[in-house]
N, C-alpha and C positions, 0 to 999 in steps of 0.2 A: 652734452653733445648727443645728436639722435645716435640710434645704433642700428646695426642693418641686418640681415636674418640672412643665414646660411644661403647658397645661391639655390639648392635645391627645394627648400621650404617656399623661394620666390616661385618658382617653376610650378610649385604645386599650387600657389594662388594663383598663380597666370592661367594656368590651368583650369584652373574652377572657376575663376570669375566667369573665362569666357565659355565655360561648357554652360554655364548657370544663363548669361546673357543668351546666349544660344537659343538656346532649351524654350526660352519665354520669345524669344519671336517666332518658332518652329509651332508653338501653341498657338499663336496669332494665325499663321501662315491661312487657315481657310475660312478666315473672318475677312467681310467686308469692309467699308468703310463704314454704314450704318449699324451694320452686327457691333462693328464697338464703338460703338459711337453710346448707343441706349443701355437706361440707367431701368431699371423694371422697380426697384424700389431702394429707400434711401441707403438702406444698409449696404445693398450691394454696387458698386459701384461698375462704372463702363471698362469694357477692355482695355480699350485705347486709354484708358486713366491710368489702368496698373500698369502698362508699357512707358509711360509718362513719369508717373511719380517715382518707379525705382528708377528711373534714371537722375529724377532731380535728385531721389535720396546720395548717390554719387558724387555727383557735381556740384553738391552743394556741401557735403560733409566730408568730401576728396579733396576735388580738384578746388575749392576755393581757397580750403589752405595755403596750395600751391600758388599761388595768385593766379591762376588760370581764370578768365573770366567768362561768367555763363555766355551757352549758344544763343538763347534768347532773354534776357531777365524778365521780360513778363510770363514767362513759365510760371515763376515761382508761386506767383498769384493763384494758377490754376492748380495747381501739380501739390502744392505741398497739403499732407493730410492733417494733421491735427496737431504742429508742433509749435506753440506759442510762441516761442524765443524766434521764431522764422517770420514772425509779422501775420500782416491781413493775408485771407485765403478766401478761394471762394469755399461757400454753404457745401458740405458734404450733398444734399440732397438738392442743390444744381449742379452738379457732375456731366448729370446728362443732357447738358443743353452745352456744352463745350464742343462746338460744331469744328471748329478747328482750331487749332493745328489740325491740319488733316492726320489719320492713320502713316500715309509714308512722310510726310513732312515730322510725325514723330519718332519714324523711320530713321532719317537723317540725323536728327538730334542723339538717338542712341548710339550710330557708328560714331560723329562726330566725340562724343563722351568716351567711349569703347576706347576708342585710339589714343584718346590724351592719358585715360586711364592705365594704356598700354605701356605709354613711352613714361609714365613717371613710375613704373612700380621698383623698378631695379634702385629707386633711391628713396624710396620713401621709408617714414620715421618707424619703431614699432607702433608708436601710435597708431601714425594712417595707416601702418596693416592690418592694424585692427577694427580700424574701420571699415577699410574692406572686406573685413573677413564677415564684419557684421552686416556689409551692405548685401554680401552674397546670400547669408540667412536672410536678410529682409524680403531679397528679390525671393526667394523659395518657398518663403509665406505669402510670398503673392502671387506666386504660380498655382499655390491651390487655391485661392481667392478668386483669381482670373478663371478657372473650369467653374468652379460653383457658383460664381455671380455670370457666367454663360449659358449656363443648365437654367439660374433663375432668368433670363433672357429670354432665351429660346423657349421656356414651357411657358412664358407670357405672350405666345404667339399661339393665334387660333390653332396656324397653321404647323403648329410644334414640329419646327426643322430641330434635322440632327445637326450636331455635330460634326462626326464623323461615322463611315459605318462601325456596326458593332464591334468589328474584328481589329477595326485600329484605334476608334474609340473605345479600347475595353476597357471604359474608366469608370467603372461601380462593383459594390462589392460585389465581391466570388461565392459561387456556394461550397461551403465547407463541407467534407466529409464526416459524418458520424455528427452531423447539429445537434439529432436527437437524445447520444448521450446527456442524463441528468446526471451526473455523479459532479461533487466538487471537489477541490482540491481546499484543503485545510491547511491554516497555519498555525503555528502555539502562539503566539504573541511574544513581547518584548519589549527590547528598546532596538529601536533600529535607528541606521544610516540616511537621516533623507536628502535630497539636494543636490546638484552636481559636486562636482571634486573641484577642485582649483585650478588642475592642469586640465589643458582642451577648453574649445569654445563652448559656453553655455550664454543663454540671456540674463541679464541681471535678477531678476524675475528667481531663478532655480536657485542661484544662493542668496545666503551661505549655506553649505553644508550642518547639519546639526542634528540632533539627537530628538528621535519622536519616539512617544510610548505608542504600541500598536496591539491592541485589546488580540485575543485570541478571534480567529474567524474562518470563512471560509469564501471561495470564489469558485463560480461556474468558471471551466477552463474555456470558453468561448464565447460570443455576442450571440443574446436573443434574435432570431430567425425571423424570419416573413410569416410564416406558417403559425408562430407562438403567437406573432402579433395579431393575426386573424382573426385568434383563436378569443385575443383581449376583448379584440371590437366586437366578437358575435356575442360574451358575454356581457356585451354594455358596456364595457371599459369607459369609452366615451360617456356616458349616461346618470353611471353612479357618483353622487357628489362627496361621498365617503373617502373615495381612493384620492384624491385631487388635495394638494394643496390650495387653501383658501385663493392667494394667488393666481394658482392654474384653475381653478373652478371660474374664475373671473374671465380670465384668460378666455376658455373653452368656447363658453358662453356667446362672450365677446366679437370673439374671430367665427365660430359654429364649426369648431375642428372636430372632424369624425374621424380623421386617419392620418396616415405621416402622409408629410406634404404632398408627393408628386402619386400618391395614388388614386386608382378611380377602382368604381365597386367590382368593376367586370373584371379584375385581377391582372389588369396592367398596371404598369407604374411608367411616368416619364424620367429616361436617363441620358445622356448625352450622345447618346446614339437613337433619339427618337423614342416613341411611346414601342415599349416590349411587352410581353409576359414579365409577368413578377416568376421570380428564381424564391421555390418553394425553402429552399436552406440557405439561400442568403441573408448574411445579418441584416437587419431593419436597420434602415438609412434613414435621416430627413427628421426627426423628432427632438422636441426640445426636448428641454430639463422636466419641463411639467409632465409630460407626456412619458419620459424615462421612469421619473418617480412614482409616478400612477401606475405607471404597470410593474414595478417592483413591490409596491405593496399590493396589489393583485395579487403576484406571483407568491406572496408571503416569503417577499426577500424583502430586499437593499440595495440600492444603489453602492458600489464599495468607496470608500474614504480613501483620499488623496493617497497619503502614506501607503494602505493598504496593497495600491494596484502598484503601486511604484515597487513596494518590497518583492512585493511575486515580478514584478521587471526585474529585477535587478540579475545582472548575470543574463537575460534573454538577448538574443540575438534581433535587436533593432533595425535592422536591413531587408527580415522579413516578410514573409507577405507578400499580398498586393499592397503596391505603393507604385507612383510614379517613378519609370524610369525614363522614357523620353516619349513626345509631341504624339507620337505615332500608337501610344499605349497599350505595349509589349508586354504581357501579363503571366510571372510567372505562377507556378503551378499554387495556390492558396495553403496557407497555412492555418493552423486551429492555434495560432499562439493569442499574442498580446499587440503587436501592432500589423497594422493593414487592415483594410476593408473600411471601418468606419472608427473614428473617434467616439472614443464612449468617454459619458457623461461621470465624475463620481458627482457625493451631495458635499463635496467641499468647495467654500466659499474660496474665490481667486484674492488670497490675502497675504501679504508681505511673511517671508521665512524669519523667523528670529534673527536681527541681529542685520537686515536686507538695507543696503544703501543702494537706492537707482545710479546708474552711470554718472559722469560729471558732464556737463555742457548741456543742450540742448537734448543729446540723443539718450537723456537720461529721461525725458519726458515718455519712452518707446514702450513700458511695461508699466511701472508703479502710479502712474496719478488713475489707472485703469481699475485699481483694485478695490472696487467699491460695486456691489451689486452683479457681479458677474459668479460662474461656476467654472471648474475648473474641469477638462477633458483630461483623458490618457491617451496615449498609442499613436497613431498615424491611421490617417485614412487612404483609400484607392487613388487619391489626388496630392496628396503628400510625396514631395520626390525621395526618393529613396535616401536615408544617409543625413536626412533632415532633423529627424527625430530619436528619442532617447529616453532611460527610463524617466529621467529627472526632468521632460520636459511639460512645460505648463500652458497648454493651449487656453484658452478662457471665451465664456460668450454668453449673454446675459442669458437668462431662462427661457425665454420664450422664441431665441433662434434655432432656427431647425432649418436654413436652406444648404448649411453644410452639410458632410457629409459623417452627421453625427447618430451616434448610436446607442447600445446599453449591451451591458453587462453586472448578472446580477451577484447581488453578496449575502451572505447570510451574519449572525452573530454565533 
């Protein structure tokens, strides 16, 4: 027989669903009907997509349990992203020819889901609250998905509109105090803890928990700067085929990448608040893997290993930083820890924990059949909602993406 959760633990999911539901139409709110409509490149997808698809994620791994039957069924077609056990979809990369459902006719669809969602939570199974509690993570990774495929939007426009202005779009990283410190923080090595714990929500993906040996080393207490990175491209960084993985040397070539993405030579960069000055002590944003690990062997460091950045989390206060806290981007004072500002890169491959079974049903396809040719991030970026992220947690993104808001930090041996 289901069993049912304390009335207070309800409250708190009713709670969060709809601060979380909220939160991603208040990010919509000064998008047009075109603004999310366009798709700028395959990867990144239309707004009006990720206001669509976390709803089907819902309605379709919620309320169809319930017998509740979809608002439209030909959503599913357009709307579901990459879950095979869900049937035909359309092509990731015709997203952006999905001319309607309009933006408020997807409007509709979300209250209409919101509501049903509403009136079944008082009796749903542990299961379905787990589903929910996973569908509220899902919508959270798509909230920062929705700003950085809007940045890639918008900087695809001659006319590079913002956003929003800078003071309520303050959604890029912050400049840190004291960047210029070089001093590292050292660890002895050992065996450590890696993995989330059992209790509290994690993705499948983080456990199990288990036992890593972690070599003695050390880590810069903060992300590489604008100003360091400069400093890479005056010396050639771009140029020398030495520092580059065989890969990224191919890569470089390839695309003719001379700097992270939204920079130009006159020391602006595009951010979602329109073309700025580049902020001389903000972490570097916008760089892939190739580009991370080149300038680490520049630096005559390292990229740090999975384990590595996780053991120095461990015990850090997760909340901090710049991160997203709501629509209007409320930015508090920046911190020199471990999460906010930009996702940094390690050189560990995005590969199953000892002992990792993906979920049961379909929503077990969400992490594991992914772990093939990806790298694995730490921390939380400026577009990251707060409360999202944790040491144990595994963001991933093949090597050559850089339109999130991805970063470095460097390690030594």
């Amino acid at each position: 027989m289901a069993t049912r959760s304390d009335p207070r633990e309800l409250d708190n999911l009713g709670q969060r669903l709809a601060a979380t539901r909220t939160l991603t139409l208040d990010l919509a709110a000064p998008l047009s009907d075109a603004d999310a409509t366009i798709q700028p490149f395959p990867d990144a997808s239309p707004a009006k997509w990720h206001l669509a698809h976390t709803t089907w994620f819902f309605e379709t791994f919620v309320l169809r349990d319930l017998g509740i039957a979809p608002f439209d069924e030909r959503f599913a077609y357009l709307f579901n992203s990459y879950y095979e056990g869900e049937g035909e979809r359309i092509a990731r990369d015709r997203r952006g020819m999905i001319g309607r459902p309009s933006l408020d006719e997807i409007r509709d669809w979300r209250t209409h889901v919101d509501e049903r969602l509403d009136r079944a939570l008082a009796s749903l199974s542990d299961g379905a609250r787990a589903l929910v509690e996973l569908g509220i993570q899902h919508e959270q990774q798509h909230q920062e998905l929705f700003l950085t495929d809007i940045l890639a939007t918008f900087a695809a426009n001659p006319l590079e509109p913002a956003y929003g202005p800078r003071e309520e779009a303050g959604l890029r990283p912050p400049a840190y105090a004291g960047v210029r410190d070089d001093r590292w923080d050292s660890h002895p090595g050992g065996i450590a803890m890696i993995g989330a714990p059992d209790e509290g929500f994690a993705f499948d993906c983080e456990r199990p928990r288990h036992r890593a040996l972690v070599h003695p080393h050390a880590l810069v207490p903060r992300p590489v700067s604008n100003s360091e990175w400069a400093e890479f491209i005056a010396d050639g960084g771009y140029t020398v085929a030495t520092l580059w993985l065989s890969e990224g040397w191919d890569w470089v070539r390839r695309e003719r990448v001379t700097r992270p993405l939204y920079w130009r030579e006159d020391g602006t960069e595009f951010t979602l608040a329109g073309r700025v000055t580049r902020e001389r002590d903000a972490p570097v944003a916008h760089v892939s893997f190739y580009e991370a690990d080149a300038y680490a062997r520049w630096a005559g460091a390292r990229l740090p290993r999975e384990e590595e950045w996780e053991v120095a989390a461990q015990g850090a206060n997760a909340s901090e930083g710049q991160q997203l806290d709501v629509a209007t981007g409320v930015v508090p004072a920046p911190k020199n820890g471990l999460f906010g500002g930009v996702w940094e890169w390690t050189n560990s491959a995005f590969l199953a924990h000892p002992g990792f079974k993906p979920a049961e049903g379909t929503v077990g396809e969400y992490n594991g059949k992914f772990m093939c040719g990806q790298f694995v991030l730490k921390g939380a970026s400026c577009a990251t909602p707060r409360g999202h992220s944790r040491a144990s947690y595994r963001n991933f993104f093949p090597p050559a993406a850089r339109w999130q808001f991805t970063g470095v930090r460097l390690a030594r041996d």
